[in-house]
Residue, then its C-alpha position, 0 to 999 in steps of 0.5 A: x520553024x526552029x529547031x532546038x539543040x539538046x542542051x535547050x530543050x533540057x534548060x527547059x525541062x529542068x530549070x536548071x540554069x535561071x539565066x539558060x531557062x529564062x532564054x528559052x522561055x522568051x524563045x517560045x513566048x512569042x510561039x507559044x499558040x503556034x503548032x510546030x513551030x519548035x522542032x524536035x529531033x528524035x536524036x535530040x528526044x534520044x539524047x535528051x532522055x539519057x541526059x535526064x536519066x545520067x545526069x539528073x537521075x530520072x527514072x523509066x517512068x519519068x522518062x516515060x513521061x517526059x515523053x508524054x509531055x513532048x508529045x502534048x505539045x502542040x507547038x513541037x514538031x517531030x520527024x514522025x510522030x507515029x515513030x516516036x509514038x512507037x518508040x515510046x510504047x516499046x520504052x514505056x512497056x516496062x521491059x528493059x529495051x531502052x528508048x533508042x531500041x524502040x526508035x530504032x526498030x519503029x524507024x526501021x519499020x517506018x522505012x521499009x525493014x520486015x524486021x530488025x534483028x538483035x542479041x537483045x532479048x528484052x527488045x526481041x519480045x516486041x513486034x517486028x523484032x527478031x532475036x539473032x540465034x548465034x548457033x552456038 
């Protein structure tokens, strides 16, 4: 298994450099067929979904999708599927929490938390999240 950085796994998705692009498609050619062979981090997933919406523009939907789309792959592995899965459906229900505020609270589920708190309101709407009252 290899692991990729952010910046690849963004060459790849966006085609954006024809020389980068084309390095990574020779990359995965011979690995094509393999179950996870390629590693995705959740910080490199994290990363790369704020580098396609600020620098490329992209949308919560597409976002959304690229999501889908990472998780179709056969040959990508993840830290913990079921955590990204979560992560996703917080991301993907149309509110404002973010993709990182879904990761963190699967994560902090996964790992044992009975909650995570938060100012958040939008993120507080989920389970396992409590908002933070600020007594005032």
């Amino acid at each position: 298994m290899i692991g990729f950085d952010t910046n690849v796994l963004v060459r790849l998705l966006v085609d954006d450099d024809a020389a980068q692009s084309r390095a990574v498609r020779a990359l995965l050619e011979p690995v094509n067929d393999t179950p996870e062979a390629v590693f995705l981090s959740d910080l490199v997933i994290a990363e790369t979904l704020w580098v396609l919406k600020a620098r490329y523009g992209l949308d919560r939907a597409a976002l959304a999708g690229v999501i889908d789309l990472l998780l179709s792959v056969k040959t990508f592995a993840f830290e913990h599927r079921p955590t990204l899965e979560r992560a996703a459906a917080v991301f993907r229900d149309g509110g404002k929490a973010g993709f990182t505020d879904g990761l963190i609270v699967a994560r902090n589920r996964r790992l044992g938390c009975l909650h995570t708190v938060t100012f958040d309101k939008a993120l507080a709407r989920h389970e396992g999240v409590e908002l933070l009252a600020t007594g005032g």
